[in-house]
C-alpha positions in Angstrom: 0.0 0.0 0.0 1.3 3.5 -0.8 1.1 6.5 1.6 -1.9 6.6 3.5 -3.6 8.7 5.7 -5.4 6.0 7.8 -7.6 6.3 11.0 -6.5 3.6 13.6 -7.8 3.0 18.0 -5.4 4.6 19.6 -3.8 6.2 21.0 -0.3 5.3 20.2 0.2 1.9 21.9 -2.5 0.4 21.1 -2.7 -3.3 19.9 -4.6 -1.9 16.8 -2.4 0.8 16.0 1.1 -2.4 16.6 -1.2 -3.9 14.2 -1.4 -1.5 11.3 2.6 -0.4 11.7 3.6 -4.0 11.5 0.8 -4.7 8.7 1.2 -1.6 6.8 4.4 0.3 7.6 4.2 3.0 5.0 0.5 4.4 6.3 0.3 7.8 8.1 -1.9 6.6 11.0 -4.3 8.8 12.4 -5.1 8.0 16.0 -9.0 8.4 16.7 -10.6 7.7 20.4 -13.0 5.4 19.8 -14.0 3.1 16.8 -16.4 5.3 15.7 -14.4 8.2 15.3 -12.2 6.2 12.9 -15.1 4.9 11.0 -16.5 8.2 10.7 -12.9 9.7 10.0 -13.7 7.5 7.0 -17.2 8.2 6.4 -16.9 12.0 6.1 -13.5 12.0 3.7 -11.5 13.2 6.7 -8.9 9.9 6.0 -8.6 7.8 3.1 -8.9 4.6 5.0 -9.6 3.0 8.8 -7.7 -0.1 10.2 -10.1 -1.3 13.5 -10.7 -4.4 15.5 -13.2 -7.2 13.8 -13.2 -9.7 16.1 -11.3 -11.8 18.5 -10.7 -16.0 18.8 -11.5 -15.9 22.7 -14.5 -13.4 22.6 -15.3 -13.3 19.0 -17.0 -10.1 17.2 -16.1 -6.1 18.0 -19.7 -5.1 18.1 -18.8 -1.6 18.1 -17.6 -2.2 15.0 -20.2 -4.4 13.8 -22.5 -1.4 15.0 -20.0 1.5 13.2 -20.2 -0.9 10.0 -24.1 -1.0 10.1 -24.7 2.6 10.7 -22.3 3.5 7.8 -23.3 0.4 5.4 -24.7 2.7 2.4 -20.6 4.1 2.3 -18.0 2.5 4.0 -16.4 -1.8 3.2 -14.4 -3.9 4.5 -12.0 -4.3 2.0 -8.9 -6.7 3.8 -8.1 -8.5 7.3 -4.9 -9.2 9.1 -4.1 -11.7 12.0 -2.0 -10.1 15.2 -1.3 -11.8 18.3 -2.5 -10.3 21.4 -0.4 -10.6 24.7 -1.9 -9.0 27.6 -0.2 -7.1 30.3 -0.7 -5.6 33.8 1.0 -2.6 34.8 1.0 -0.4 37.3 3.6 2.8 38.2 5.9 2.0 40.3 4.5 2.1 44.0 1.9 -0.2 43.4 1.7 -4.3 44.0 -0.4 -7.0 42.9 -2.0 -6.7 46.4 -2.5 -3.0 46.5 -4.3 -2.8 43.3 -7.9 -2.4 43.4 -9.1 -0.9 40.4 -8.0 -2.4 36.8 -8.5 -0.5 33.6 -8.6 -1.6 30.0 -10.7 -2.0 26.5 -13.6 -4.0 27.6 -12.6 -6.8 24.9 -9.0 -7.2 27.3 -11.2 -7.3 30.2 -13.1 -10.0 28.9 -10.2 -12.0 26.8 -8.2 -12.2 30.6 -11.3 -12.7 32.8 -9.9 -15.9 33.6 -6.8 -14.5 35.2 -8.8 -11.6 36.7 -11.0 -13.2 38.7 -8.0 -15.4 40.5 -5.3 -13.2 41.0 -8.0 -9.6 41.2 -11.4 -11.1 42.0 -11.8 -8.1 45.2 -10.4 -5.3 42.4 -12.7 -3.3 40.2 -13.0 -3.3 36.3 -13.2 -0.1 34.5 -13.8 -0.6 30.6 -12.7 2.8 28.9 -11.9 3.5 25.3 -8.7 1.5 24.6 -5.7 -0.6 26.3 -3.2 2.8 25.8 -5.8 5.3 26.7 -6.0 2.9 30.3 -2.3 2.9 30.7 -2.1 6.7 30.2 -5.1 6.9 33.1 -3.2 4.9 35.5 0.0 6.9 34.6 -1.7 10.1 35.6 -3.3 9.2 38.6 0.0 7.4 39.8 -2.2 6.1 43.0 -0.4 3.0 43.4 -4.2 1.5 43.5 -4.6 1.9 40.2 -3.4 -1.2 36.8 -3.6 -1.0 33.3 -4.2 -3.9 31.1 -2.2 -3.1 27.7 0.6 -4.0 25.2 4.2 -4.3 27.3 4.5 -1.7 24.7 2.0 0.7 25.9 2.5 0.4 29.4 6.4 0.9 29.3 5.6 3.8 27.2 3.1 5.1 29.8 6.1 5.2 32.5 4.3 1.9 34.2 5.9 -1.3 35.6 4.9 -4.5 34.4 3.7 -6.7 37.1 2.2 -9.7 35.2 3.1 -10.9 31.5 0.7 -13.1 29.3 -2.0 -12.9 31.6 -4.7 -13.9 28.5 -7.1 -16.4 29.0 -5.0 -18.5 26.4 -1.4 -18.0 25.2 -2.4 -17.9 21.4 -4.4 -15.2 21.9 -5.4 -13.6 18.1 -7.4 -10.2 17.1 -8.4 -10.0 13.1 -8.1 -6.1 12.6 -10.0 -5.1 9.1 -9.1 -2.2 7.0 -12.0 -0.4 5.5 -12.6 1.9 2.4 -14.9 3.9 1.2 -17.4 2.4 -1.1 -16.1 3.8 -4.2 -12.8 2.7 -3.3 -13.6 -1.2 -1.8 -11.3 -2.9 -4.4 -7.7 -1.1 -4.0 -6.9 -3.2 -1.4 -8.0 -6.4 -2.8 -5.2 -9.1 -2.3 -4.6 -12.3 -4.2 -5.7 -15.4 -3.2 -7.5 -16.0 -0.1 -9.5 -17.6 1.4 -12.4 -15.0 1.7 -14.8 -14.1 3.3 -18.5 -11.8 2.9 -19.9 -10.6 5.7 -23.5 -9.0 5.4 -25.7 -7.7 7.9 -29.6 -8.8 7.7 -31.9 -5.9 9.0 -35.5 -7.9 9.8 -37.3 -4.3 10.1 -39.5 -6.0 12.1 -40.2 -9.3 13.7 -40.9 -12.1 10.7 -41.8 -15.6 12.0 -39.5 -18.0 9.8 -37.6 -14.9 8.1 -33.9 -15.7 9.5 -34.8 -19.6 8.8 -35.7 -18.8 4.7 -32.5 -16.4 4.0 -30.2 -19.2 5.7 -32.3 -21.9 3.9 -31.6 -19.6 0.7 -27.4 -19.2 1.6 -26.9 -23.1 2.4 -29.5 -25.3 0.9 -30.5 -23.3 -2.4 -26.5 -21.5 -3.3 -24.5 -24.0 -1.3 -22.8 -21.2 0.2 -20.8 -21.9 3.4 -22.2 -20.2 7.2 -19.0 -18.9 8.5 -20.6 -17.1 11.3 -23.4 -15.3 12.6 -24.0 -12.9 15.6 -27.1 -10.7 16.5 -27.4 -7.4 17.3 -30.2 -5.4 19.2 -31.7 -3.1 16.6 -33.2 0.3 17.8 -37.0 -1.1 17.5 -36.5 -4.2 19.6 -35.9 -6.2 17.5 -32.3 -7.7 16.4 -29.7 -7.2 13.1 -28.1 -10.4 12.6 -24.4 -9.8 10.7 -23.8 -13.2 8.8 -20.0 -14.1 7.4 -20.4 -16.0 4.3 -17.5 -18.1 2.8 -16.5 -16.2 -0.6 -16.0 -13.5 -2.4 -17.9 -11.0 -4.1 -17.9 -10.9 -7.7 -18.1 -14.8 -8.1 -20.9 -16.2 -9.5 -21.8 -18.2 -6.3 -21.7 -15.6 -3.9 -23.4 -13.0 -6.6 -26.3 -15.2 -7.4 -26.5 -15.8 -3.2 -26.7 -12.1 -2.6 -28.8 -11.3 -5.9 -31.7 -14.1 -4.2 -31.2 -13.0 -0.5 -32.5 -9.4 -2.3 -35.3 -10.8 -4.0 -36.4 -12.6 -0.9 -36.6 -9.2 0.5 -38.0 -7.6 -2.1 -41.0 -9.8 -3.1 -41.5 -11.6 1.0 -40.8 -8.6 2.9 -41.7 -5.8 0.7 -38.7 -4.2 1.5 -39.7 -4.0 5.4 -36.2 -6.7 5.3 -32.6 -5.8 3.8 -29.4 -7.5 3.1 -26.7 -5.2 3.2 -22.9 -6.1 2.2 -20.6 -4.7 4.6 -17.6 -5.9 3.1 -15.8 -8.6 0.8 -12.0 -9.6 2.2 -9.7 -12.3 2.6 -9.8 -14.0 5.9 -7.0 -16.0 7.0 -8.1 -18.5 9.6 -7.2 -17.9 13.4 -5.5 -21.7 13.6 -3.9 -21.9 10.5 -4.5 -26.0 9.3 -1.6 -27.9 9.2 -2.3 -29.3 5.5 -2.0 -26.9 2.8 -0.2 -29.2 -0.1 -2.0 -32.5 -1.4 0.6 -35.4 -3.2 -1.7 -37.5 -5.2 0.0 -40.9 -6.7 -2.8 -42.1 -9.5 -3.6 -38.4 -9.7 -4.0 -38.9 -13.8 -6.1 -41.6 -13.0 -10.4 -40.7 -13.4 -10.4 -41.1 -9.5 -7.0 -38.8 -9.4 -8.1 -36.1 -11.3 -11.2 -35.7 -9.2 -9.6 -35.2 -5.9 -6.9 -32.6 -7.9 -10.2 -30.8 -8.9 -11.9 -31.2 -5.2 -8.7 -30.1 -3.4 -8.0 -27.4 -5.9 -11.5 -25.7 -5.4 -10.7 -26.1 -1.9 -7.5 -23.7 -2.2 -4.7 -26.6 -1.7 -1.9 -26.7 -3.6 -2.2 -30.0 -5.4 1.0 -32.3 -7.2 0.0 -35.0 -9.5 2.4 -38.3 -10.1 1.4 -41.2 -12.1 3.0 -44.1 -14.4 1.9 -41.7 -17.5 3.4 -38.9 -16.1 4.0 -35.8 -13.6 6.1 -35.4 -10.8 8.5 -38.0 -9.5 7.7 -39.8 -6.3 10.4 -38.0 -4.0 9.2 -34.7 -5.5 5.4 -35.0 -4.7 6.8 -36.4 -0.9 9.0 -33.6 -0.1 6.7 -30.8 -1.6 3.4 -31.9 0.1 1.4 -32.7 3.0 -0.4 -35.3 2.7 0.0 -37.7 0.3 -3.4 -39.8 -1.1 -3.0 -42.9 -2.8 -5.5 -43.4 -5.5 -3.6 -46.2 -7.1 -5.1 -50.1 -8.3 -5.5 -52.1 -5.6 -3.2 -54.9 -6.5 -0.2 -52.4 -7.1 -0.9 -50.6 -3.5 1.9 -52.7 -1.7 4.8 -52.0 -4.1 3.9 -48.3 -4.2 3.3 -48.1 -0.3 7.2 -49.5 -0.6 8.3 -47.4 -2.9 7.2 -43.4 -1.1 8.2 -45.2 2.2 11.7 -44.3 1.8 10.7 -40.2 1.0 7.7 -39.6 3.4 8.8 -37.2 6.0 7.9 -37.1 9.3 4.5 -35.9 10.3 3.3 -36.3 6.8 -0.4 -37.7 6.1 0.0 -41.0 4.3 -4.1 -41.7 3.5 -4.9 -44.8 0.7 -8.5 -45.0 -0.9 -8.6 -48.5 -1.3 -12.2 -50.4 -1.6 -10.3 -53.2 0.2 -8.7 -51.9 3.4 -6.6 -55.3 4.0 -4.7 -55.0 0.6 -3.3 -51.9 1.9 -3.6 -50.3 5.3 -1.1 -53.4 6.4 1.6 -52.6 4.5 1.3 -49.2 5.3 1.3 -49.4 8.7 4.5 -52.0 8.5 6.3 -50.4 5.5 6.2 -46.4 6.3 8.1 -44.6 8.9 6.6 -44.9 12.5 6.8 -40.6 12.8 4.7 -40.4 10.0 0.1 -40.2 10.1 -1.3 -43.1 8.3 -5.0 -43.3 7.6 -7.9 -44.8 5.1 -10.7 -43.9 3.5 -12.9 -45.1 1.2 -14.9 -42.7 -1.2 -17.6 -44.6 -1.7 -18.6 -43.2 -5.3 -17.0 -43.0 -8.7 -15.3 -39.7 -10.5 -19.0 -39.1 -12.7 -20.2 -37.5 -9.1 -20.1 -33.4 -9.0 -19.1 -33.3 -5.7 -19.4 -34.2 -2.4 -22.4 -33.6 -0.9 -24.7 -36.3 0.2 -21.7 -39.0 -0.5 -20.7 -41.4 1.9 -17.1 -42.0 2.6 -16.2 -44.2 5.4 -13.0 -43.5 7.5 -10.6 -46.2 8.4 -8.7 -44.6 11.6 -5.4 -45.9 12.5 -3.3 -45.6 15.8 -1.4 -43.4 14.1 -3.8 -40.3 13.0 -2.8 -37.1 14.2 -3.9 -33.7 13.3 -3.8 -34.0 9.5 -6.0 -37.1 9.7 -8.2 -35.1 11.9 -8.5 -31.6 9.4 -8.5 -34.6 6.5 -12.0 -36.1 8.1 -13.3 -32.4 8.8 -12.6 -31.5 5.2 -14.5 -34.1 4.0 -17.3 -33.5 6.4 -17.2 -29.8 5.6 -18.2 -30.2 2.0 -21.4 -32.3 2.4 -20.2 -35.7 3.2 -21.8 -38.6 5.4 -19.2 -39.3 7.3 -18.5 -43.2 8.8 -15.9 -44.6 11.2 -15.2 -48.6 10.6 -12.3 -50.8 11.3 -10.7 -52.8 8.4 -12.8 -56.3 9.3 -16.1 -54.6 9.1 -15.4 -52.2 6.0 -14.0 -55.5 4.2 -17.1 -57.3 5.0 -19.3 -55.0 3.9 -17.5 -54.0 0.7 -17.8 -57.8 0.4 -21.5 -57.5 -0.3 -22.2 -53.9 -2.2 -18.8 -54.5 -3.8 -17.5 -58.1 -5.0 -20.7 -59.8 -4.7 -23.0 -56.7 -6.3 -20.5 -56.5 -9.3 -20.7 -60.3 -10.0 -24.2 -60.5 -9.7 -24.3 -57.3 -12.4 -22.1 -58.7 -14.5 -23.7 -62.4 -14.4 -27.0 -60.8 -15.3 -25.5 -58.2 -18.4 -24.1 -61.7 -19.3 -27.3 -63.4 -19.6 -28.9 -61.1 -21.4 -26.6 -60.6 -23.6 -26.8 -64.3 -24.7 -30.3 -63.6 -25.6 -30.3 -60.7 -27.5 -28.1 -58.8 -29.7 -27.9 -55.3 -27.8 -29.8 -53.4 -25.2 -31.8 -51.4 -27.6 -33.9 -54.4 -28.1 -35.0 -54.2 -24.6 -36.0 -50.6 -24.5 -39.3 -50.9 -25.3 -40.2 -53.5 -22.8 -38.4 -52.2 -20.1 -40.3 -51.4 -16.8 -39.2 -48.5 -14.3 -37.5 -50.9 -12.6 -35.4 -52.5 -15.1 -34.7 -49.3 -16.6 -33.0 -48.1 -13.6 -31.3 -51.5 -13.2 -29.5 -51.0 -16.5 -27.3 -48.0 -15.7 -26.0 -49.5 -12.6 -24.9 -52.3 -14.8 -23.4 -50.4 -17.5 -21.6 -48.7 -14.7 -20.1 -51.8 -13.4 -19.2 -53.3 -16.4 -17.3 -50.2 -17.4 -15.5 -50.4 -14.8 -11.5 -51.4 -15.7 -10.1 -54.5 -16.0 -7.9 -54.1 -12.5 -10.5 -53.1 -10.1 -13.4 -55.7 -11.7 -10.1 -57.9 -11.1 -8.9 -56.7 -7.7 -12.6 -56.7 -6.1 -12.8 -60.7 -6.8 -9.2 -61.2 -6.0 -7.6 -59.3 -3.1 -10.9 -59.4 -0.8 -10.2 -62.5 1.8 -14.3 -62.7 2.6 -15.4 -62.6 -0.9 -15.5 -66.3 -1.6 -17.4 -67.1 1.6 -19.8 -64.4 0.2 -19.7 -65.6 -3.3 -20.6 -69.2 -1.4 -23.6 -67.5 0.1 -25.5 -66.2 -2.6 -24.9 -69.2 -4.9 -26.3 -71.7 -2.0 -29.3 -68.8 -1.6 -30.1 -68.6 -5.2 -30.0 -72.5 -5.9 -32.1 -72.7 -2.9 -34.8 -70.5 -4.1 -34.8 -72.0 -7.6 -35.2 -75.4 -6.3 -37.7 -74.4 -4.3 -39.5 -73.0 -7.4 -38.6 -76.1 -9.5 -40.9 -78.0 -6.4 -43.3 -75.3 -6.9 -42.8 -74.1 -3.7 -43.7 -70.3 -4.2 -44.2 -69.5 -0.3 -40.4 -70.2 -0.2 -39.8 -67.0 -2.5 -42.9 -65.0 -1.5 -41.6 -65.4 2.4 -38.1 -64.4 1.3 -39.6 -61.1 -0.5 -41.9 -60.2 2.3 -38.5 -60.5 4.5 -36.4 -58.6 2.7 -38.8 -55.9 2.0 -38.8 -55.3 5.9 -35.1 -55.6 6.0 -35.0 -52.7 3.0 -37.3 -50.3 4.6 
């Protein structure tokens, strides 16, 4: 950013106005007295921008800026966001003790973020909220009472002529404040930074009480635009009523988020009659408080059909994706010492000797995860072959690549004793985006895959087979087809275009798919004996059965 004249808490001292010199060195800050002064600073054309407080990970939203933002929404955005680390100190000038101190001043968002400390070590002393962390420090300065602390930066206090008397005194030690810069209108985009991840936040003004209002316009963000909830707060309005400020996951300018926003305003305009707004306050990237600990995905098969759909999932997503396959890409010890996780989406049968192969590149803490429809031709060899310092994990997508995405899917999660973190954010990731999420052990996913896999596949393919020895193509079918055979053929043209190694692989490398082939042969004979005998309760009983079972 060039020179700027930019209005900033203060006074000097401040943790907003540490924030914006080690954020934006070359600004001309402009201390104000209160948020609102800044935001108005803004508002009137007095400064060119304002860099406040947005919120905080232990007591979440400013809502005297959330408050500043509303009042102002027709000409002032958020327009970028920055992380700084809080520490909290107590200070005091130099007559005064931690016992002598009965009155404690601060922000009332420091008051809050070390309440925990306060009400041990100060529980008889008074809390005074004024207008910011230096302004309290300066107070206690003047009144040099040796009654009197300060909660502020070490920075502010030392500056102040205080003593520190406690350090760190937070609630928790990774204490983090998201300051925003804001523009005018007019001006929203100069800041705009590449990349992201973003976020929108809007402010939803009921006008008055609605039944079921709040539950359509979230209805019309999640369910109808698939557009992420990142947060959302109320607010008292000045009727009685409440403004709820919403942070959407996105950016402005997307087609997503546009067409989200465009029907959020119809809702408005043709439920409400106007009586309800939406008003953007601001479009900005938004760097999580915890950053994850997985931003690089390795996938070997990653030119596969299966590969290319996880490169475009985790892409989407914002990862940094590496691709290596037989036909081409990265080498192995590339795509290991350049990523975070590493996904196998490789053949079954060739699991093993790539499993040996990476193990002599994967780095500790690295995410080893295979998605193998057969956990015991490859969780084993991962758990013996790879380093000990290193997460291993399965899953199991159960779905092809002709799926758009995620939602509704099932994939079922094979933990190991060796999932960390990155298995952890892995799961959540998966979860985030829509899918049904299952836990199971390699003996029960092997049994089951078993049945909807191995045996479902034979019994597809032993009926296409049939059929096909009757007639010369499909076609000839279609117009005797029911609803029910019609939507029996593409599940069999799906499994019989399946390749060569996984129809293979399914029969082969299962250990429980014999004794499940066994099963349904001895089933079926017995039912078509039974209607050789003319026995027909023998089949009506087993239908009436299994229609309870399918319910």
């Amino acid at each position: 950013m060039t020179q700027n004249k930019i209005a900033f808490l203060g006074p000097e001292g401040t943790f907003c106005s540490k924030a914006l010199k080690d954020n934006l060195p070359s600004a001309a800050g402009t201390a104000c007295a209160t948020i609102g002064d800044a935001v108005e600073a803004l508002a009137s054309g007095k400064v060119e921008a304002a860099f406040v407080p947005f919120e905080n990970v232990l007591q979440g939203p400013v809502v005297e800026t959330l408050d500043h933002l509303l009042a102002n929404k027709d000409s002032v955005r958020i327009t970028a966001s920055y992380l700084a680390g809080i520490t909290h100190c107590l200070g005091a000038d130099n007559s005064a003790t931690l016992d002598s101190i009965d009155t404690i001043y601060s922000h009332p968002q420091a008051l809050r973020q070390c309440s925990e400390y306060l009400r041990g070590a100060h529980k008889q002393a008074g809390l005074t909220a004024v207008s910011s962390t230096a302004a309290a420090a300066e107070l206690v300065a003047d009144s040099a009472d040796g009654h009197s602390a300060a909660i502020a930066p070490r920075e502010a206090l030392e500056a102040a002529g205080l003593v520190v008397l406690a350090e760190d005194i937070g609630d928790r030690t990774d204490n983090k404040t998201r300051f925003v810069l804001l523009r005018r209108r007019e001006e929203s985009r100069l800041d705009a930074p590449a990349g992201g991840p973003w976020a929108t936040t809007i402010a939803i003004e009921p006008g008055r009480d609605r039944r079921g209002l709040l539950y359509d316009l979230l209805g019309t963000i999640s369910k109808d635009h698939d557009v992420n909830l990142l947060s959302i707060h109320s607010r008292p309005d000045t009727r009685g009523g409440f403004v709820f400020f919403i942070d959407l996951e996105g950016q402005v300018g997307t087609h997503s988020l546009d067409s989200c926003l465009e029907a959020l305003d119809r809702y408005c305009a043709t439920e409400t009659g106007r009586i309800a707004g939406v008003a953007v306050l601001g479009s900005y990237n938004r760097e999580p408080f915890y950053v994850r600990s997985i931003s690089s995905i390795g996938i070997i098969g990653g030119m596969g059909l299966m590969g290319q759909w996880f490169k475009r999932l985790f892409e989407d997503a914002g990862f940094e994706v590496r691709l290596n396959d037989v036909s081409g890409g990265e080498s192995l010890e590339k795509v290991c010492a350049n990523c975070d996780v590493i996904l196998l989406s490789v053949p079954m049968a060739s699991a093993p000797t790539v499993i040996s192969d990476i193990s002599k590149f994967v780095r500790p803490g690295q995410l080893v995860v295979e998605n193998c429809s057969i956990k015991n031709s490859s969780l084993p060899h991962m758990l013996k072959h790879l380093p000990q310092n290193c997460e291993v994990l399965g899953i199991h997508t159960m779905f092809g690549p002709h799926v758009e995405d995620l939602r509704g899917q099932n994939v079922v999660i094979t933990s190991t004793d060796r999932c960390g973190q990155k298995a952890e954010e892995l799961e959540s990731f998966f979860y985030k985006y829509g899918a049904n999420i299952l836990h199971a052990d390699v003996s029960e996913h092997d049994k089951v895959s078993a049945y909807i896999q191995s045996l479902y596949h034979l019994v597809l393919i032993g009926l296409a087979e049939v059929m096909r020895s009757e007639f010369d193509s499909a076609s000839q079918l279609e117009k005797f087809l029911t609803p029910n055979a019609r939507a029996l053929l593409e599940p069999m043209r799906r499994v019989v275009g399946q390749s060569d190694e996984l129809l293979r692989d399914l029969q082969t490398l299962n250990d429980l798919a014999p004794v499940t082939r066994q099963r349904f042969l001895d089933t079926f004979s017995e039912l078509v004996n039974s209607l050789r005998d003319e026995e027909i309760d023998r089949l009506l009983s087993s239908a009436r059965l299994s229609e309870e079972f399918l319910k």
